[in-house]
C-alpha positions as CSV (number, residue, x, y, z in Angstrom):
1,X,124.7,36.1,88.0
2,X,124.6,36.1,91.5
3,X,126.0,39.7,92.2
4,X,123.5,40.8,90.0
5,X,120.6,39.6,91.9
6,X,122.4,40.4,95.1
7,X,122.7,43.9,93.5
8,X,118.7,44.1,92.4
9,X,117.9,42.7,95.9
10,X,119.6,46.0,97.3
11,X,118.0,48.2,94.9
12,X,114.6,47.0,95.5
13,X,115.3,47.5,99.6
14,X,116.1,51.0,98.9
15,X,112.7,51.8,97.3
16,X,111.1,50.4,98.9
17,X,112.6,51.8,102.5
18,X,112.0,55.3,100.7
19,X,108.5,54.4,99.7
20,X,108.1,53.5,103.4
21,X,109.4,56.2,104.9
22,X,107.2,58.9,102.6
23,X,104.3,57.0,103.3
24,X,104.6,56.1,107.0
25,X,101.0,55.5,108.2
26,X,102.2,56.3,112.0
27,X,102.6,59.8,110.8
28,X,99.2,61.5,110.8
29,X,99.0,64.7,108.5
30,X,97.5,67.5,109.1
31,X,95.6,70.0,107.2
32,X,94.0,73.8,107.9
33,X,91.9,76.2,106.2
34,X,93.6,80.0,105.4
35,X,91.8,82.4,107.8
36,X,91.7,84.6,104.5
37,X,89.7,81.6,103.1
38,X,86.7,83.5,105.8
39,X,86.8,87.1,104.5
40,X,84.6,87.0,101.6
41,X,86.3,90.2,99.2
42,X,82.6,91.0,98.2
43,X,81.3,91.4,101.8
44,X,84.2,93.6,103.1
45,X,83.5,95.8,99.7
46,X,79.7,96.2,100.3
47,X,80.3,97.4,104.5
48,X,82.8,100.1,103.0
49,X,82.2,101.8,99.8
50,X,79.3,99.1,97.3
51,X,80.1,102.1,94.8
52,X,83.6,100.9,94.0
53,X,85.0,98.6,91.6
54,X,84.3,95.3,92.5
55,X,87.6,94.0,91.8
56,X,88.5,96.6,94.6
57,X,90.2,94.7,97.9
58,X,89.7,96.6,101.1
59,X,90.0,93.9,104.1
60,X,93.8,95.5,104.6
61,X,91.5,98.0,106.0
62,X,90.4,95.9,108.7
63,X,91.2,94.6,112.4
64,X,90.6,91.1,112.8
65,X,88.9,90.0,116.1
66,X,89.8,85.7,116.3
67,X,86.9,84.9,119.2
68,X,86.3,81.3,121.1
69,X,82.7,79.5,121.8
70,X,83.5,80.3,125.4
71,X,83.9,83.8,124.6
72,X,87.7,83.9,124.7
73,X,89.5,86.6,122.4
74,X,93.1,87.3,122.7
75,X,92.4,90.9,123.0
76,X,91.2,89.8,126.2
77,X,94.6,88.0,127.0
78,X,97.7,89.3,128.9
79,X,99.6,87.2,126.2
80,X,98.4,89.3,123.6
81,X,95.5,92.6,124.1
82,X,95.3,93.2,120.7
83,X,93.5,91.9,117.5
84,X,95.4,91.6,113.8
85,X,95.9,93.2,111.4
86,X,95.2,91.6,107.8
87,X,99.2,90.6,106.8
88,X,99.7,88.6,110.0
89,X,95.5,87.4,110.0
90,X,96.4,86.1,106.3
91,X,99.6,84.1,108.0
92,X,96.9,81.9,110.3
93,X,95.1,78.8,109.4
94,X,91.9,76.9,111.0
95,X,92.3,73.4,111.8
96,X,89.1,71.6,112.3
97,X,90.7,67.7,113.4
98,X,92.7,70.3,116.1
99,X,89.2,71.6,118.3
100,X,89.1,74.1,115.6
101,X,92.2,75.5,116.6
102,X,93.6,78.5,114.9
103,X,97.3,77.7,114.2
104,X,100.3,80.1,113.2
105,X,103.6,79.0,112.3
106,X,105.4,82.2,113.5
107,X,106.5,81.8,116.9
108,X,106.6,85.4,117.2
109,X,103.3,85.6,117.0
110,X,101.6,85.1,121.1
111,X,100.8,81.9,122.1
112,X,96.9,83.6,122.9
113,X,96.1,83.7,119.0
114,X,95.8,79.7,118.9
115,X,92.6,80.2,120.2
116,X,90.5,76.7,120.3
117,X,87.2,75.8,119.2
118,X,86.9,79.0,116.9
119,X,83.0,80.0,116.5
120,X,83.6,83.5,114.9
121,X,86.3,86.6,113.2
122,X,84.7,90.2,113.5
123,X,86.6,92.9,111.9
124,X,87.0,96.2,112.9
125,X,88.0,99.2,110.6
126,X,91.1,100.6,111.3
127,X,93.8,102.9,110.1
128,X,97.9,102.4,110.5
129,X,100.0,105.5,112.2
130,X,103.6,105.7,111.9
131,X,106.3,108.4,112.6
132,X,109.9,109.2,112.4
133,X,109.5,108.3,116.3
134,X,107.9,104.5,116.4
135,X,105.6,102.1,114.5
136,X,102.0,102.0,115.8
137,X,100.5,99.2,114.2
138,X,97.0,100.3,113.9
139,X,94.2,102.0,115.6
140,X,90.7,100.9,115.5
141,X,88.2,103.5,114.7
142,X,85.6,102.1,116.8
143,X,87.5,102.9,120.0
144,X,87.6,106.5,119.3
145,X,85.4,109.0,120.7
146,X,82.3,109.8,117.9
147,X,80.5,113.2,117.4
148,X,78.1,114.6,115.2
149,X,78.9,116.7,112.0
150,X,77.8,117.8,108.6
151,X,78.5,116.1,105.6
152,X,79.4,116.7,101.9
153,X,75.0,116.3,101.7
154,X,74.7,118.9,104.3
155,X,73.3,115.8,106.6
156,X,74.3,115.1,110.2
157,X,77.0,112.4,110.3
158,X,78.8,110.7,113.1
159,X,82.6,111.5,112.6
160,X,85.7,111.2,114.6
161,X,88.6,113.9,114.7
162,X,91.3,113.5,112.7
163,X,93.5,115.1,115.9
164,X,92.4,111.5,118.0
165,X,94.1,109.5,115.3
166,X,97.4,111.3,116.6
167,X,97.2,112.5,120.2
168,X,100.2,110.8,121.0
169,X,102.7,113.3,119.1
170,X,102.9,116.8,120.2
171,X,104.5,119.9,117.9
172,X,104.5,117.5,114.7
173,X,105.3,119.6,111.4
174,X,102.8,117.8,109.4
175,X,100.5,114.9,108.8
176,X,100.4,113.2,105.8
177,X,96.9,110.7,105.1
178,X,97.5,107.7,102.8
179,X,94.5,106.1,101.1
180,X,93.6,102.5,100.1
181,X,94.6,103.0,96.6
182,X,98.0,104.8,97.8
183,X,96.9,108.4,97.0
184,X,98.6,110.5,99.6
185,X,97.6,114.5,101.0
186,X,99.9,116.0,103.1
187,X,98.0,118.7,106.2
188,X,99.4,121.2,109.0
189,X,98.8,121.0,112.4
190,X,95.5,123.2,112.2
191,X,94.2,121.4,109.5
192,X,94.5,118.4,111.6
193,X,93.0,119.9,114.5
194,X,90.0,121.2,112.6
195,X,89.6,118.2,110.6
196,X,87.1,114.8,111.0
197,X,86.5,111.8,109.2
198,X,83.2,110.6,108.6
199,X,83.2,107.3,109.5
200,X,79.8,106.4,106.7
201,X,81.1,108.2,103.7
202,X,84.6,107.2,104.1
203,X,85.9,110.5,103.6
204,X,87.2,114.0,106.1
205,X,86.0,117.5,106.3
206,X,87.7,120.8,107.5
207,X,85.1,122.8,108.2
208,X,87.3,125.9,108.8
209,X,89.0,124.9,106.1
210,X,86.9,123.3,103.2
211,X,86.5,126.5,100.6
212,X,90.7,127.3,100.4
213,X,91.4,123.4,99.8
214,X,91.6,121.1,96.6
215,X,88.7,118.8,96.6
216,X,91.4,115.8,96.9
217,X,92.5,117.3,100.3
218,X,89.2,118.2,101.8
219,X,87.4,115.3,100.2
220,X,90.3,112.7,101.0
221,X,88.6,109.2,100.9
222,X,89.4,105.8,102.1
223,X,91.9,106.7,104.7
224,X,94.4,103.3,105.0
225,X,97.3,105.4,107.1
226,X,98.9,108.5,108.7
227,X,102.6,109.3,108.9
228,X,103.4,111.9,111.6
229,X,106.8,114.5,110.5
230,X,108.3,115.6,113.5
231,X,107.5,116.3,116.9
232,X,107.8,114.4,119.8
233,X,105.9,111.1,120.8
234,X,104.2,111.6,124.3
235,X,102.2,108.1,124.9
236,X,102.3,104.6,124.4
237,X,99.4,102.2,124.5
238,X,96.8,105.3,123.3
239,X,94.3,103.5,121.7
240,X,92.2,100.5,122.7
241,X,90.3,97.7,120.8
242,X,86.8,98.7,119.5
243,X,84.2,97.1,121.7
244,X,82.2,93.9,120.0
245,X,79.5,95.7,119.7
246,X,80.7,97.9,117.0
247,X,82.3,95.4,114.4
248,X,81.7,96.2,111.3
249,X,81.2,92.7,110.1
250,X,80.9,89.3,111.9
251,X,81.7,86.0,110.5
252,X,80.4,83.1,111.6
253,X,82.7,80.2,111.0
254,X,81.0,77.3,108.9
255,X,80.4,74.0,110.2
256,X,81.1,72.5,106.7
257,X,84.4,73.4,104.7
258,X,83.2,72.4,101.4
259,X,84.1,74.9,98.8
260,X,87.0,75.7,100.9
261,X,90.8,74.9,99.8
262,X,92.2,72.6,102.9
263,X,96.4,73.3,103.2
264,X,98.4,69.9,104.5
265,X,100.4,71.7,107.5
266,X,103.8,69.6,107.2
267,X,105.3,71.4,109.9
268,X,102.5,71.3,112.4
């Protein structure tokens, strides 16, 4: 009889050891809010195309600007220079109990993009470029130099030229544009040149061009990317951020996270 209460005894001891060590009240958790929790899916669909399918997703079509009460963005940093794209933006959490730090788990990701006492995300729209050469992760269309054209509705419109989004390849063979939805048109090097996007209406004209094309390749809409065949690269660190004052949409973070799905952060 004895062994078996020395053997409950032990039991018992386990547990509750184990129940101890699960709940230690010396270790504090912590918990954050996913930065995608921000970017309402209705709000980025209104500032690009309020015609589309409102199940349609187009915040992978955006920069994302993380900026500080004081001001600080790590586009400003010499850690970083940059803002994100919306795969590695979707990676970051906000942790109020923290001075409203932004937190990342990657530690590839710069040091700069814990930025403390978060007041604000503006996004910028933006377009990937890749080649046979490198990866450029994106280019903000903001930082590109705008002139006037004529629409499809014979109106003036502020475009950019297609040839900006690539002036860091030389003698390519071809350009091929990929929309949001994946639809992909593939253009020469004098399309390219001729070309602009209208930065409104979402969608290029060739002027030179326009009456020997199909309307998908003259009319090509939501531009995502561009993927540059041949040639030779010629530049690095072409483009630069958008300035603040041309975001296409800034979000202010709330003071009160209700409605908001918190995220215990065990490896905090």
């Amino acid at each position: 009889m004895k062994h078996y209460f020395l053997a409950f005894m032990v039991v018992m001891l386990l547990l509750f050891t184990a129940c101890s060590e699960d709940d230690d009240p010396t270790t504090p958790r912590v918990y954050g809010y996913s930065l995608d929790q921000f970017v309402n899916q209705a709000e980025v669909l209104a500032i690009t195309d309020s015609e589309a399918d409102q199940d349609a997703d187009f915040r992978n079509l955006y920069a994302y600007q993380i900026i500080a009460e004081d001001g600080f963005s790590p586009r400003n940093s010499s850690n970083a220079g940059y803002d994100l794209d919306w795969d590695v933006f979707t990676q970051g959490y906000l942790v109020p109990a923290d001075q409203m730090r932004v937190w990342f788990s990657d530690p590839e990701i710069p040091g700069a993009f814990r930025v403390k006492y978060t007041s604000e995300i503006r996004l910028y729209r933006m377009v990937n470029l890749q080649s046979d050469h490198k990866q450029v992760s994106f280019i903000e269309l903001g930082a590109l130099p705008v002139t006037e054209v004529q629409n499809w509705d014979e109106a003036s419109e502020e475009a950019i030229k297609l040839s900006d989004l690539v002036i860091a390849y030389e003698d390519y063979e071809s350009i091929t544009l990929a929309a949001a939805d994946g639809y992909t048109q593939t253009y020469t090097p004098e399309q390219i040149a001729d070309g602009y996007y209208l930065l409104e209406s979402e969608v290029t004209t060739f002027p030179s061009f326009n009456d020997d094309m199909s309307g998908g390749q003259k009319k090509f809409k939501k531009l995502a990317s561009l993927t540059v065949t041949g040639g030779t690269a010629i530049e690095s660190d072409t483009w630069n951020n958008a300035p603040e004052d041309k975001a296409d949409l800034i979000i202010p973070i709330p003071e009160l996270f209700d409605g908001f799905e918190a995220t215990e952060l065990t490896d905090y």
